[in-house]
N, C-alpha and C positions, 0 to 999 in steps of 0.2 A: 562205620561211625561218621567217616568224613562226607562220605553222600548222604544221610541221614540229616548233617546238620546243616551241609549244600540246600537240603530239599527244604528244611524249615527257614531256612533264610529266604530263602526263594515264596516261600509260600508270606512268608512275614512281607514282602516286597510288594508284594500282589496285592497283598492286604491292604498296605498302606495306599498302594496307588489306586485302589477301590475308591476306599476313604475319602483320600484328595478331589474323588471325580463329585464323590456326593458332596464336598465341600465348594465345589464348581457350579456342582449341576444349580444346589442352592440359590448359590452368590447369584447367576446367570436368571435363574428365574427370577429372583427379586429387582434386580438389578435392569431387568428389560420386560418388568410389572408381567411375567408369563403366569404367577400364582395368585393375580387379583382379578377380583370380579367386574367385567367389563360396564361402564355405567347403563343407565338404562330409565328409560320413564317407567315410571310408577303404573300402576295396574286402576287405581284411582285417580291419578292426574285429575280428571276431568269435574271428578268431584270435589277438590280441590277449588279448579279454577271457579266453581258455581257457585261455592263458598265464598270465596274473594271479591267476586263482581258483588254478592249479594252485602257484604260490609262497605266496597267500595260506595257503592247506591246508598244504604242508612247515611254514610256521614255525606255524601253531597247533600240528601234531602235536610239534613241536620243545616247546613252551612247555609242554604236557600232559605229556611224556617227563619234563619237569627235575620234574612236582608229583609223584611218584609219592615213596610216604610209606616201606613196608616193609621192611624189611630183605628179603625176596622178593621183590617189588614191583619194589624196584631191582635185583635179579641176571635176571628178566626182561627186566627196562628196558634193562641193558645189552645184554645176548642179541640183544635186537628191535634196539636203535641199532650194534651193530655188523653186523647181517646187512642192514639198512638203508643203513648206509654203503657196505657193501659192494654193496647192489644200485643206490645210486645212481654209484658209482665204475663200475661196469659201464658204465652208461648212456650216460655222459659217457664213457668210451674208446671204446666203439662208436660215441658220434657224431662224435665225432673222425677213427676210423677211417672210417667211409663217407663222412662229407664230404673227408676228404684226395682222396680220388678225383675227387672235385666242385668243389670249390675250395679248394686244396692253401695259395691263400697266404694264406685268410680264417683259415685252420686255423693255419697258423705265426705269426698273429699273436694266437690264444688261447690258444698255448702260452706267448709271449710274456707275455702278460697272467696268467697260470699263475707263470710263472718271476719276474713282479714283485711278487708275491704276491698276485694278487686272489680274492675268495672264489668257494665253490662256484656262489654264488646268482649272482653276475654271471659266472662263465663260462659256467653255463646259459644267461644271458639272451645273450650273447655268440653261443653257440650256437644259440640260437634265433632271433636276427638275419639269421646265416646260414640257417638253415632256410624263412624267407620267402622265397627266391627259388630254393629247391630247385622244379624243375620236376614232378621224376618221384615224387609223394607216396607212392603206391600202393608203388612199390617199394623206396620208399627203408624204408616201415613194415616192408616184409616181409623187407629184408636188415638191420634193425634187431633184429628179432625171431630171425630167426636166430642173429648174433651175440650176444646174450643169453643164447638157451640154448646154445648149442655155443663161450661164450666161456675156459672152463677146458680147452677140447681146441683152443682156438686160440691162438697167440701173439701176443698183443696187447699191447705196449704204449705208453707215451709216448715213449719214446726212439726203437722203430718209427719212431713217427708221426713223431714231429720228424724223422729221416734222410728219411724216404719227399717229407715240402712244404720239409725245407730249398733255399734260394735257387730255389724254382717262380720259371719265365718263365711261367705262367700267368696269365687274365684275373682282375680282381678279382671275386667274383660280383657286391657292389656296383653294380659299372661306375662309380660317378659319382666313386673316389680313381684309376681310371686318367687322367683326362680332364686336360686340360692348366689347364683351369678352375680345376681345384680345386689342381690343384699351384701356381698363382697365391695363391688366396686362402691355402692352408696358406702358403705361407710367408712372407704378410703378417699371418697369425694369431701366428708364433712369434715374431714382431719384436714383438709388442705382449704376448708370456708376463708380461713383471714388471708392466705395469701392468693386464691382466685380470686374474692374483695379488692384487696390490693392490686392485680391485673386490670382488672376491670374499671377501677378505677383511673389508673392510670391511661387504659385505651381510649377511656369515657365511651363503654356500654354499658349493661345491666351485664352482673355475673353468671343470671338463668341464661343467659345466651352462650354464655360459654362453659358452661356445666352443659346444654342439650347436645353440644357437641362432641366436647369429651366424652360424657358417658357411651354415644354411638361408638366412637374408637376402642373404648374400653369393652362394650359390649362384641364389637365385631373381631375383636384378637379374641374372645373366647368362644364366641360359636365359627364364626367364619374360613378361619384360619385355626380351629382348633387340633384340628388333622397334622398340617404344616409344624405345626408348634410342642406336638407330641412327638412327632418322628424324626426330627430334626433340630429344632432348638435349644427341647430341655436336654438332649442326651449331650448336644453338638453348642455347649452352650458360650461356645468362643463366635459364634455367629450371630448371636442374638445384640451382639454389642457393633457388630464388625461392615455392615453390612453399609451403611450409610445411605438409607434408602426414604425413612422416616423416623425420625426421632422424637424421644422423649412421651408424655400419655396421651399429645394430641397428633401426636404422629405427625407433626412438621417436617417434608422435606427438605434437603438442603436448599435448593435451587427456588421455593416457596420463601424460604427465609431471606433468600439475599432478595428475592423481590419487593419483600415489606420493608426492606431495611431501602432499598431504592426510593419506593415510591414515599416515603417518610422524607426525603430532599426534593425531590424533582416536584415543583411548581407547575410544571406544565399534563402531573401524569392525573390522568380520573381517579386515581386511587389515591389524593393528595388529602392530607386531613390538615394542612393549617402549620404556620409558624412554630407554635407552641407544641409541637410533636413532632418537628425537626431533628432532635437531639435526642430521644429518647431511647435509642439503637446504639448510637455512636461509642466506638472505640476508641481508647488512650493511644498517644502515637507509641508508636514500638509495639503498640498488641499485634501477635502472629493471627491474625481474623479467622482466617478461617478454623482454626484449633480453639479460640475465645468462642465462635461462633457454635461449637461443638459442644463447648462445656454450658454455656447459658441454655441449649436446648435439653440437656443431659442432665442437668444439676438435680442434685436429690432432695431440694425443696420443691422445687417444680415450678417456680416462678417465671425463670424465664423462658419457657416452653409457653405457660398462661400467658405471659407478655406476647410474646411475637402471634400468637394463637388468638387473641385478644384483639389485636391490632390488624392483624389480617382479616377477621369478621368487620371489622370497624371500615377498613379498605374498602371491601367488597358492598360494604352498606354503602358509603359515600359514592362512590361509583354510578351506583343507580339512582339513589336520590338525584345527584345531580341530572342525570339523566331524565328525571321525573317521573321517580318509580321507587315510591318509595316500599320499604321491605319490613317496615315496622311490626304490622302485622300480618307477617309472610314467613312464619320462621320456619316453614315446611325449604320457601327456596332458599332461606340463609343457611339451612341447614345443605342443598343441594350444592350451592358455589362454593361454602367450604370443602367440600368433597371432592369436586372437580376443577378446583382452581381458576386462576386467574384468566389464561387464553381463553379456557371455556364461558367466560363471564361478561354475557353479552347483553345489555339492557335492553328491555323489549314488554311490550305491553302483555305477551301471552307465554312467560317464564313457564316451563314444565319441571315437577316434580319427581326426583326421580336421586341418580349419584347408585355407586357399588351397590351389590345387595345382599343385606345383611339377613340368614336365617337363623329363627330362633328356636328351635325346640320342631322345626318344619314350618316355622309361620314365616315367611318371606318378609323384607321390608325394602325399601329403599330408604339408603341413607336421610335423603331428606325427608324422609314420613316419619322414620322414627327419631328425629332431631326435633320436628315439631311435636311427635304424639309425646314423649317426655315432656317439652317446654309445659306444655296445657295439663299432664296427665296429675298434676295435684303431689307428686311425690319430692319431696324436700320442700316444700311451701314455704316450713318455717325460715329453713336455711338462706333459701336463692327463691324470695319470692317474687310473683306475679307483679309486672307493670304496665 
């Protein structure tokens, strides 16, 4: 009996010291980032950067149109900006038109974005969201081109279009807003509208910026790390709190956080955003910081996780602006610096697209590709709209 219960002591011993090593092995992986995805450019970068110069070109040629001096000068000017409009108006109905065919309900939701008033330049970018996951390039050029020239002998237009994708049962080209996933976190996104409003306010950005981030975070804990989080966290669920590696839904680490709360004082740092956002971090004297610091990222409203999450995109904006780059219309790379932080955050005329890489159902992404294809993809419009 006595070596019987020698031998289950022993074995319970073994057990536990098992235990302890997968509580190790864990902590150790996470802790020296050995279970994330190493960053990486994007497989389309280049399409991207073609994108960019090609917006950057409209608004110079825009900015040149308005300096024109002459009384001739300008009846030209006008001449050139209404045959211009007209040719961009072309453009944008034909890609409306050929994509309806392709993906009918990506299209009803930039007419939506149309109908809420948002401008040319974002329903291009809209468009060309969609156009990244156009398969058949070669043809879609040449039924593009067609429609161009033979578009006054065809009947084209927006109300077409909207009859032809109104109420499509069609796939989203997407894929990743039909999945059951995402219809999860969307509507854990919309319960927390007035206080990411509230962040965003406070950062002085738009709240779609920090909704396309979050939802990658939120998206990447469930495909990415889905594995990790099945064998380990839900059973082992004293780790999932313990680990102090990323916290809170935008997954702020700690050492990210004392930086924003830095460069919020320091005058002299490129991440400076002004007087008036000075104090907006600051702690009461006697607060134990770094345990305050714990709880503001943790808190079950989720505020100030959106705050520091908020401020940190708002950092990395000013950064480059100053720099003279600005990232306005660039939420592919705002979505890349949030991913890769601050050291990695180097202003430069040819930013690449790319951060961890998120898969979805087998579709690859890079964080920054699908921070911007959310922004543009028409989904919470109502909520966190287009600006």
């Amino acid at each position: 009996m006595k070596k019987k219960l020698k031998y289950i002591y022993w074995i319970g011993i073994h057990g536990l010291a098992v235990v302890g090593l997968v509580f190790l092995g864990v902590f150790v992986a996470i802790r020296f980032k050995l279970v994330e995805e190493p960053g990486t450019v994007d497989i389309i970068n280049d399409v991207f950067t073609e994108n960019a110069e090609k917006n950057i070109s409209f608004e110079i040629e825009k900015i040149e149109a308005i300096e024109a001096t002459s009384s001739v000068e300008k009846i030209d000017q006008q001449i050139q900006d209404l045959n211009e409009r007209k040719a961009e108006t072309v453009e944008t109905l034909c890609n409306l038109e050929e994509l309806s065919y392709r993906a009918p309900k990506n299209v009803a939701k930039v007419l939506e974005a149309k109908k809420l008033g948002a401008s040319n330049l974002l329903i291009n970018q809209m468009i060309f969201a969609i156009k990244t996951h156009i398969t058949d390039v070669d043809q879609y050029k040449v039924s593009m081109e067609k429609c161009q020239t033979d578009f006054d002998a065809n009947n084209i237009s927006e109300e077409i279009i909207a009859n032809r994708v109104s109420g499509s049962k069609s796939v989203n080209i997407f894929g990743w807003p039909d999945k059951k996933e995402w219809q999860d976190v969307k509507d854990s996104i919309i319960k927390d509208k007035t206080v990411i409003d509230r962040a965003a306010t406070a950062a002085g950005i738009e709240p779609r910026i920090i909704v396309s981030n979050l939802m990658v975070e939120q998206l990447r804990l469930f495909y990415s790390q889905r594995e990790l989080y099945k064998k380990f966290f839900e059973p082992l669920k004293i780790l999932a709190n313990a680990y102090k590696i990323s916290w809170g839904v935008m997954a702020i680490k700690e050492e990210t956080a004392i930086s924003i709360e830095n460069h919020l004082k320091n005058e002299n740092s490129p991440y400076y955003l002004g007087k008036s956002y000075e104090h907006l971090l600051d702690y009461a004297d006697g607060t134990e910081v770094a345990k305050e610091r714990f709880n503001r990222l943790t808190s079950n409203d989720h505020y100030g996780n959106y705050l520091y999450g908020a401020l940190y995109i708002k950092q990395l904006m000013t950064q480059w602006k100053s720099a003279g780059y600005d990232l306005t219309n660039r939420m592919e790379i705002v979505g890349t610096l949030f991913n890769v932080g601050f050291p990695q955050s180097k202003p430069n005329a040819n930013p690449k697209v790319g951060g961890s890489t998120v898969k979805i159902d087998g579709t690859e992404y890079s964080f920054g590709r699908l921070a911007f294809e959310f922004y543009y993809s028409g989904e919470m419009i109502k909520e966190f709209p287009l600006r």
